[in-house]
C-alpha positions as CSV (number, residue, x, y, z in Angstrom):
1,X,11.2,31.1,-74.4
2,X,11.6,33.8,-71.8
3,X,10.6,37.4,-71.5
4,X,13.4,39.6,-72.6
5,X,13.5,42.3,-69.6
6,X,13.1,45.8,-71.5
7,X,16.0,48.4,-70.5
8,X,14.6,50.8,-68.2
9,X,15.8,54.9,-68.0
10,X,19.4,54.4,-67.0
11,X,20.8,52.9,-70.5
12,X,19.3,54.5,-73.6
13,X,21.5,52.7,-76.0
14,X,20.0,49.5,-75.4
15,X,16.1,48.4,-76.6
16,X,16.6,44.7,-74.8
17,X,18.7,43.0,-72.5
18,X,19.6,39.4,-72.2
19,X,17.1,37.1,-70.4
20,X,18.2,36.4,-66.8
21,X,18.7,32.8,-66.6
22,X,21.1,33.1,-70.2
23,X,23.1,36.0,-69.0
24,X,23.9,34.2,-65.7
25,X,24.8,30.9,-67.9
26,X,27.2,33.3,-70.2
27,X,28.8,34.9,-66.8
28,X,29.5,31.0,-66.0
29,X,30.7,29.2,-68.8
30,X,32.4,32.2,-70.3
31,X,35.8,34.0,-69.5
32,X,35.5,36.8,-72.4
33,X,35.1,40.4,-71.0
34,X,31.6,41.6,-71.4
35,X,30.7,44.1,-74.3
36,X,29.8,47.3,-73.6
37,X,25.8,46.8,-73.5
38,X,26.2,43.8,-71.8
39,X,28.4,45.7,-69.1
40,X,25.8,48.1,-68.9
41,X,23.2,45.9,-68.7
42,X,24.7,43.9,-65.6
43,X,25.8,47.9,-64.1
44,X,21.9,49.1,-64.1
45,X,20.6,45.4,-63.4
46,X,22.8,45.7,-60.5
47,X,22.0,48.8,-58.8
48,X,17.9,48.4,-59.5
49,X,18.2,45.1,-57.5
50,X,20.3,46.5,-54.7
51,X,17.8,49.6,-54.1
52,X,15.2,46.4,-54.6
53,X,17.1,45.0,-51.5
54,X,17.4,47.4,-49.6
55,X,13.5,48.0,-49.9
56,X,12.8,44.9,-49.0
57,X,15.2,44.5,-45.8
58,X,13.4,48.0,-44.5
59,X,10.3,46.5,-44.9
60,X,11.4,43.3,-43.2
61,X,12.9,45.6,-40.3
62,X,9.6,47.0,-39.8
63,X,7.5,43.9,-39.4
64,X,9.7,42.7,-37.2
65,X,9.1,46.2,-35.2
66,X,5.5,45.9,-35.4
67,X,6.0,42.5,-34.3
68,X,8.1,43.0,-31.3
69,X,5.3,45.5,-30.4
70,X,2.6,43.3,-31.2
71,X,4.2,41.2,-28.6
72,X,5.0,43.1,-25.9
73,X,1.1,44.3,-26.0
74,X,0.2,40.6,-26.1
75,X,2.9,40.1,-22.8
76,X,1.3,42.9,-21.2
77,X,-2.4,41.8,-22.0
78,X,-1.5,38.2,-20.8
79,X,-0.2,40.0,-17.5
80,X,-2.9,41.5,-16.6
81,X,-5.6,38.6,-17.9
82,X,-3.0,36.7,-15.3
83,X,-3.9,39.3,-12.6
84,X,-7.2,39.5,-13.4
85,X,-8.0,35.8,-13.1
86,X,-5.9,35.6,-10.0
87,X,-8.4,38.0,-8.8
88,X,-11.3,36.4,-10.1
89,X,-10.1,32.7,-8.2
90,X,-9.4,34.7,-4.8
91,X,-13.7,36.2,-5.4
92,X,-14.7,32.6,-5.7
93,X,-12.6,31.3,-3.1
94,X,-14.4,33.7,-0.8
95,X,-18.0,32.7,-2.1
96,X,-16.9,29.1,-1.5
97,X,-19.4,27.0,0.0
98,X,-16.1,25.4,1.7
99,X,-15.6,28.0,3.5
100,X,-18.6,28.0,5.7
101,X,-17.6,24.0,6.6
102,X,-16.4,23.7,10.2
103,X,-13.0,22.2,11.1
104,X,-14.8,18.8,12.5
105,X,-16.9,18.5,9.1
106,X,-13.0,18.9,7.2
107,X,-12.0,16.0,9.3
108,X,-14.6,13.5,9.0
109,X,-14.3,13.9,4.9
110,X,-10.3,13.4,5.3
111,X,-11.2,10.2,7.3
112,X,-12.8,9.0,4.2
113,X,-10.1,9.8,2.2
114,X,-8.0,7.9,3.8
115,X,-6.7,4.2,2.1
116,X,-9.0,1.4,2.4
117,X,-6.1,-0.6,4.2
118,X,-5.7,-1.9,8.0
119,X,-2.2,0.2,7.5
120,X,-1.3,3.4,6.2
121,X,1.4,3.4,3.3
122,X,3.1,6.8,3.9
123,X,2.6,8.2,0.6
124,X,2.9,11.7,-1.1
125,X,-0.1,10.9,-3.7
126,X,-2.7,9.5,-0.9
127,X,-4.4,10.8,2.1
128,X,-3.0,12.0,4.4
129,X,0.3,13.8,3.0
130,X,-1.6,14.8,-0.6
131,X,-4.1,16.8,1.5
132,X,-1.2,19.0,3.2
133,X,-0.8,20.4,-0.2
134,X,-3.7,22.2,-1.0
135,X,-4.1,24.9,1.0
136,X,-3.3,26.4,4.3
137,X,-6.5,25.8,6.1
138,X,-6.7,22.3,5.0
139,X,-3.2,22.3,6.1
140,X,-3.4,23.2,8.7
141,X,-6.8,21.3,10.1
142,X,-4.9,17.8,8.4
143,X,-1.7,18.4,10.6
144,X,-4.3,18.9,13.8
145,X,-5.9,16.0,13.0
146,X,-4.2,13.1,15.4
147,X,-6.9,10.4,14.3
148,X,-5.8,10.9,10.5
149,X,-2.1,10.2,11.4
150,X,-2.8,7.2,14.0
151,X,-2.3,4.4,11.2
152,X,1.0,3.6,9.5
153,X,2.7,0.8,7.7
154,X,6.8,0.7,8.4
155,X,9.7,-0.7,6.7
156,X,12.6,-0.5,8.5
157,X,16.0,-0.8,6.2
158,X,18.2,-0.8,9.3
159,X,21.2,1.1,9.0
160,X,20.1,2.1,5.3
161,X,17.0,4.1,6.0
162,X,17.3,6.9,4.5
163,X,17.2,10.7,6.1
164,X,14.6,12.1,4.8
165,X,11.7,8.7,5.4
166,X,13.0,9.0,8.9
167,X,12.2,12.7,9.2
168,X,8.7,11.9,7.6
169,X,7.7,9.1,9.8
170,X,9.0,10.9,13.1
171,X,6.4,13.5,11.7
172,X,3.8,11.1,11.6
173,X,4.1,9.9,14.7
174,X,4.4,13.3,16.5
175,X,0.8,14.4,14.8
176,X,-0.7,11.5,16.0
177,X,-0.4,13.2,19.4
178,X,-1.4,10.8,22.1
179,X,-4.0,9.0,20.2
180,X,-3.7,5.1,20.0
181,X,-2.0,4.1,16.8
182,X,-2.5,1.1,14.8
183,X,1.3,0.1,13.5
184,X,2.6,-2.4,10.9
185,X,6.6,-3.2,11.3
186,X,8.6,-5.2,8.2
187,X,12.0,-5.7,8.5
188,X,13.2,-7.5,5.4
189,X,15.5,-10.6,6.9
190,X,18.8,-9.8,5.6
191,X,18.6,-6.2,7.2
192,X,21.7,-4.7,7.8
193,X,21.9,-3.6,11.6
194,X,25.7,-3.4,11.6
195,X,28.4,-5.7,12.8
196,X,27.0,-6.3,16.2
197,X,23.5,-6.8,14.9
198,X,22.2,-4.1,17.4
199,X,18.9,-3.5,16.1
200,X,18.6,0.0,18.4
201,X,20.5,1.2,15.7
202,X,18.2,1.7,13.3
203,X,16.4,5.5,13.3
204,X,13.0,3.6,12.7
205,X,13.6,1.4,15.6
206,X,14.1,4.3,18.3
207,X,11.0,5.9,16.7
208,X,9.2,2.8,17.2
209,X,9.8,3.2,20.6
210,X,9.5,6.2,22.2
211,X,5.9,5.9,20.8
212,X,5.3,2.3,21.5
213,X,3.1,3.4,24.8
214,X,0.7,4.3,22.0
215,X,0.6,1.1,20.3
216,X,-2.9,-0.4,20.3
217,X,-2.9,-2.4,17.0
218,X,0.1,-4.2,16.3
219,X,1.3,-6.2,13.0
220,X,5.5,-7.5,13.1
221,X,6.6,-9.8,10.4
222,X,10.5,-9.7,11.1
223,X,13.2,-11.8,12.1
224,X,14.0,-13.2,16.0
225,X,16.8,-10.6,16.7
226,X,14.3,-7.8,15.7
227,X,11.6,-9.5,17.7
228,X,14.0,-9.9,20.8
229,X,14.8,-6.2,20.7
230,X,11.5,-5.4,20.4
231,X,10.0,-7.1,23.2
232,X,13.2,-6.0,25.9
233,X,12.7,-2.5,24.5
234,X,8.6,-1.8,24.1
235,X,6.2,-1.1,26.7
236,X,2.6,-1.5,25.7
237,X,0.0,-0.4,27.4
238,X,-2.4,0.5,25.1
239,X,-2.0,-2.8,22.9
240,X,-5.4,-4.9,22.0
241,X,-4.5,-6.6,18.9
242,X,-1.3,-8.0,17.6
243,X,-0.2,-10.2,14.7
244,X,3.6,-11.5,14.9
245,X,5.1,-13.1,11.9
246,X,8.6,-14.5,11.6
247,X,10.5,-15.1,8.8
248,X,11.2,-18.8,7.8
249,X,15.4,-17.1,6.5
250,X,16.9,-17.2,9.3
251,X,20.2,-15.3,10.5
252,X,23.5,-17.0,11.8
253,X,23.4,-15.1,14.8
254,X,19.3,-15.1,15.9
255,X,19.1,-16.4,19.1
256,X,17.3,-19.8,19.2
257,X,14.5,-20.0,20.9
258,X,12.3,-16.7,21.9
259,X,10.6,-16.1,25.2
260,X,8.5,-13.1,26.5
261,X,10.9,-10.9,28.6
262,X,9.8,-10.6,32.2
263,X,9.3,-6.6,32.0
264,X,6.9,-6.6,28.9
265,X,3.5,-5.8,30.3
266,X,0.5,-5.6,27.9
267,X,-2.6,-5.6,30.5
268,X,-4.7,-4.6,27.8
269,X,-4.0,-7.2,25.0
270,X,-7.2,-9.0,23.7
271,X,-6.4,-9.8,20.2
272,X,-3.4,-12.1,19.2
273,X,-1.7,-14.1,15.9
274,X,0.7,-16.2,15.2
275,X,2.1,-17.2,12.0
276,X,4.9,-18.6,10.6
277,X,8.1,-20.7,11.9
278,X,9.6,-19.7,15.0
279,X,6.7,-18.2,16.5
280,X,4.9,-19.9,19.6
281,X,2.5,-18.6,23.1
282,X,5.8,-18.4,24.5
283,X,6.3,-14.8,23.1
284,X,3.5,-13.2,25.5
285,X,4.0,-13.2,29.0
286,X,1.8,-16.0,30.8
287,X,0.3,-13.2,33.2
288,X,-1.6,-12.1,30.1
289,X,-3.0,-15.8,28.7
290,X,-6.1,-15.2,30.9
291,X,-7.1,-12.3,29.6
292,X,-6.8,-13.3,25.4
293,X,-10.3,-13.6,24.1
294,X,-9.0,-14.3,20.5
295,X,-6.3,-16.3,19.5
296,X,-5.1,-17.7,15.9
297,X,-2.7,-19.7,15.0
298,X,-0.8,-20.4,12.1
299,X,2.9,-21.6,12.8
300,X,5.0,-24.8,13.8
301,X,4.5,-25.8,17.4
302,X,2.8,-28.5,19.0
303,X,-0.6,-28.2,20.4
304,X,-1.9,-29.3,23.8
305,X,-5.0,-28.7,23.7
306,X,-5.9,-29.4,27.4
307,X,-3.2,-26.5,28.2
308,X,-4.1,-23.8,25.9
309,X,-7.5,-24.2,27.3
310,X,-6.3,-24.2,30.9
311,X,-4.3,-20.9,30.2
312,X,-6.4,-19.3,28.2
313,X,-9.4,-19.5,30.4
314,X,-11.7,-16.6,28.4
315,X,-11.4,-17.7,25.1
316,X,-14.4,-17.0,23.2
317,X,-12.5,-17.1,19.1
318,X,-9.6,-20.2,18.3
319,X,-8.2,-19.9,14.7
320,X,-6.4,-23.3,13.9
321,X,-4.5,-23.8,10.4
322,X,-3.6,-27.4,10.1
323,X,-1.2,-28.8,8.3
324,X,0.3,-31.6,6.4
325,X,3.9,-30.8,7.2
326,X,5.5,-32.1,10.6
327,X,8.1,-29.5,9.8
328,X,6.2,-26.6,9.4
329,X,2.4,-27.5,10.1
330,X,0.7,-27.0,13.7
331,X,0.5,-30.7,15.2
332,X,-2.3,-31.3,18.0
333,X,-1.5,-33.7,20.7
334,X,-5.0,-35.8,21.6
335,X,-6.8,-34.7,24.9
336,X,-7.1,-37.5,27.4
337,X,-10.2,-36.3,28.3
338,X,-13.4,-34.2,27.2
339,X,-12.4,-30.3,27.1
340,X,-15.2,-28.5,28.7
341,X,-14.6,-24.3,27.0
342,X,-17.5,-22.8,28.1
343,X,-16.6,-19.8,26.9
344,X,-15.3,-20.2,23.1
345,X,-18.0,-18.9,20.5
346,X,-16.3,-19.4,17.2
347,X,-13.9,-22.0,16.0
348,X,-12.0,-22.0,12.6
349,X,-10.3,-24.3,11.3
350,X,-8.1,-23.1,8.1
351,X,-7.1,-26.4,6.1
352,X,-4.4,-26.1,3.4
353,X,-3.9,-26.7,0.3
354,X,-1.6,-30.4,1.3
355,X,-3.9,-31.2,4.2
356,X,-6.8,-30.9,1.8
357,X,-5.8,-33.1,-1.2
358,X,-4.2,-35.9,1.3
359,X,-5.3,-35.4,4.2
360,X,-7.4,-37.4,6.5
361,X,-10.3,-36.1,7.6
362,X,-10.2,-38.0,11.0
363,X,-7.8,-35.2,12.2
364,X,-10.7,-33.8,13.4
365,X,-11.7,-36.2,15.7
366,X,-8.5,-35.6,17.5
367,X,-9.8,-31.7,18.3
368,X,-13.5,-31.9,17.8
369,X,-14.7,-34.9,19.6
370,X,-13.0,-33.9,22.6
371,X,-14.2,-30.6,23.0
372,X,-17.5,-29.4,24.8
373,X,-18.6,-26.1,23.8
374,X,-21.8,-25.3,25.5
375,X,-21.2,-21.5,24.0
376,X,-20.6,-22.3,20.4
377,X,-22.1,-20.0,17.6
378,X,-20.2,-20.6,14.5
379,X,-17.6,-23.6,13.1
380,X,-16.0,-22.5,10.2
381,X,-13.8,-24.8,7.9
382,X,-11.6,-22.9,5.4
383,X,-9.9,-23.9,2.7
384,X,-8.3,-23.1,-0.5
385,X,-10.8,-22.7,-3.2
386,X,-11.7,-25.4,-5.6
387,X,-13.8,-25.0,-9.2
388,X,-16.8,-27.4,-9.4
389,X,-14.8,-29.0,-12.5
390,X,-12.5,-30.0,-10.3
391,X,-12.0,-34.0,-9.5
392,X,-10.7,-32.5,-5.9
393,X,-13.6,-30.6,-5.4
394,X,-15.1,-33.5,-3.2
395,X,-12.8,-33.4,-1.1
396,X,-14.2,-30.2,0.7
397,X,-17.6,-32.1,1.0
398,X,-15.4,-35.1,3.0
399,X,-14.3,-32.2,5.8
400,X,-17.4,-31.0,5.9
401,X,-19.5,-34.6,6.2
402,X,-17.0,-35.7,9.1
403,X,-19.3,-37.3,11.5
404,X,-17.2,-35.0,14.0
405,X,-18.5,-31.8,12.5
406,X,-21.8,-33.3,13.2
407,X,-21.2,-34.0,17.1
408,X,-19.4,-31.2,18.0
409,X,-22.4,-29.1,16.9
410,X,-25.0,-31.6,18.6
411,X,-23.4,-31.1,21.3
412,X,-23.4,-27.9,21.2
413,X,-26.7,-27.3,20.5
414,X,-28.0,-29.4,23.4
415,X,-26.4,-26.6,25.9
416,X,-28.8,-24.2,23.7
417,X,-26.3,-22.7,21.3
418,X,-27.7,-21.7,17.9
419,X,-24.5,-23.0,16.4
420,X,-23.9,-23.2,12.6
421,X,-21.6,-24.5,10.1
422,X,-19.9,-22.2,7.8
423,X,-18.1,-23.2,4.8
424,X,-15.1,-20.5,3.7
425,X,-13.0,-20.5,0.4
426,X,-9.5,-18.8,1.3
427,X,-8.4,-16.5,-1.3
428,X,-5.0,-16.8,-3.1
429,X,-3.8,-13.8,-0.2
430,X,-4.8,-16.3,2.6
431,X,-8.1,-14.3,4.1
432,X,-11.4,-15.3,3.7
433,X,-12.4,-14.7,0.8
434,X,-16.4,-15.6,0.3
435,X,-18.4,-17.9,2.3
436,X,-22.1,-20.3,2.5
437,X,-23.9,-20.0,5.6
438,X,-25.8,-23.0,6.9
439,X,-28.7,-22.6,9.2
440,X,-28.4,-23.8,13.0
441,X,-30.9,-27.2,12.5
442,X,-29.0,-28.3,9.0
443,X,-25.9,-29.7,11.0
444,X,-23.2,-29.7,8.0
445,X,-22.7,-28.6,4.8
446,X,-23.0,-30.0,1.2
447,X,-22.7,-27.1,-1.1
448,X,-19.0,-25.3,-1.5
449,X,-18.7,-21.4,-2.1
């Protein structure tokens, strides 16, 4: 039972009042008017609570004063702890050791910051770009730096490149300055060059252009039409090295058959690939077949061996893939005779998966037992990697143990070439992906990577 609440000064008349919780039931579930005590009671009850209230609400109002003020000194004390570390960075940034590191040091540790890849990916998170956003010395030393600008990888969208990658590769390319610049070109093969298929319409294109005198590493997997533009448009001086890749989707209105234009000159080009359908030697001028010194081929064509010898007269490294496929595999059309190269040094040949598990090893005689190569160092035969578990895994052993393999290095070595044999797994991204050496007096090879 609860507490009766004792009257206080106001009401004399009254010893005890009503509990609170049974004079708020009565107020409820009663209509009759109130006695006099009880009106009393509820009068003084009234007013003590109010000035209660009202107590209570000043004391509210002034916590949230001292509150507010508590705040504003914590604002203010956060303002100047704000300046006061901004002051304290800008002391150490002065004692930094950085500071005292030349220009040329800054720029050999942003070449290493660069992406381990053969071609840039313009990217806002990696080296270069990333590096423009620290500060302004680095800045500026990383915008000065041609040689960290001289890579790129492209993709050019056609008409739907947008504005702003445009703007950032013309950038790019103008802080590479005059150095050489080592380029990969896609263009995906249902790009959109408008209705006339003019592929100088495309922003990336022109780009492409005005700096293709700088070119000196070169990587195109496109379609014909792109590749015919390309090669009436570019002038290449500087170009060493260059991989071009077709794509086997072909467009209604790609001109058939591609053939180097008479004006492309690349007096400097060592270094040249071909891969996939469509591609052939036809796409470099003749004038420049002398000078190649390594050529690798991966496409449909057939091969006279006897003439790629005869134009390629300083040849020192052939890269063959053969093929099962007639459609899409290189074929080699037999010598007549015994080649004499006395200049090649390395031969691959890259066997694939088909050629592997049905094959016939006698292909090789076809190339190997009628070549001379009084210059040979290394034979390499690649091929798709195989477990040891693997029923097919003797099949590697077969290519290796051709009695042609054998001959061609005999042969070799009887001019006084340390030749060897070298055994390569391809990887699943069609490089090399580990190899077994064997020595120059063991001939072939019996144990697979």
């Amino acid at each position: 039972m609860e507490t009766p609440i004792r009257v206080l000064d106001g009401i004399d008349k009254l010893d005890m009042l009503l509990p609170l919780e049974s004079c708020q039931t009565d107020v409820v579930d009663s209509m009759t008017p109130p006695h006099a005590a009880e009106y009393a009671s509820a009068q003084y009850a009234l007013a003590r609570d109010c000035a209660t209230l009202q107590l209570i609400e000043q004391d509210i109002e002034a916590s949230r004063i001292r509150i507010a003020r508590a705040h504003a000194e914590m604002r203010l004390l956060e303002h100047q702890r704000d300046a006061v570390q901004r002051r304290v960075s800008v002391h150490r940034a002065r004692l930094s050791p950085l500071r005292a590191v030349p220009d040329q040091i800054l720029q050999e540790i942003f070449q290493h910051c660069l992406p381990n890849t053969p071609y840039v990916v313009p990217n806002a998170r990696s080296a270069p770009l990333v590096l423009t956003h620290v500060c302004r010395r680095w800045r500026t030393v990383v915008q000065a730096s041609s040689e960290l600008w001289s890579s790129i990888a492209l993709r050019d969208l056609g008409v739907w490149n947008y504005e702003l990658e445009v703007e950032m590769v013309k950038q790019w390319l103008d802080r590479s300055s005059t150095r050489p610049i080592r380029m990969s070109i896609t263009c995906p093969p249902r790009t959109d060059f408008g209705l006339d298929g003019n592929v100088s319409r495309s922003d990336i294109f022109q780009l492409v252009i005005a700096h293709s005198a700088q070119l000196s590493d070169l990587q195109l997997n496109v379609n014909k039409t792109y590749l015919h533009y390309f090669l009436e448009c570019a002038r290449l001086p500087a170009l060493r090295s260059t991989v071009l890749s077709l794509h086997t989707v072909h467009r209604n209105d790609e001109p058939l058959e591609l053939n180097a234009p008479a004006s492309i000159s690349a007096p400097n080009l060592r270094c040249i690939a071909f891969k996939g359908d469509g591609t052939s030697i036809s796409l470099i001028p003749r004038a420049v077949f002398p000078h190649i010194t390594h050529l690798s081929l991966d496409c449909h064509m057939t091969l006279d061996l006897a003439l790629l010898f005869q134009d390629f007269t300083h040849l020192q490294y052939l890269a063959l893939t053969l093929s099962l496929s007639r459609d899409t595999g290189l074929r080699l059309q037999r010598p007549h005779h015994r080649l004499v190269v006395p200049s090649l040094r390395s031969l691959e040949l890259h066997l694939d998966k088909d050629m592997l598990d049905f094959g016939d090893p006698d292909t090789l005689e076809t190339l190997l037992d009628h070549l001379e190569l009084p210059a040979l160092h290394t034979l390499v035969i690649a091929a798709p990697p195989r477990p040891r578990g693997d029923a097919r895994w003797e099949n590697h052993a077969v290519w290796v143990d051709s009695p042609s393999v054998a001959s061609v290095l005999a042969r070799a070595r009887r001019y006084g070439a340390r030749a060897r044999l070298v055994c390569w797994d391809l990887g699943s991204s069609g490089g090399v992906h580990a190899g077994v050496g064997i020595g120059a007096d063991e001939g072939t090879g019996e144990d697979w990577a």
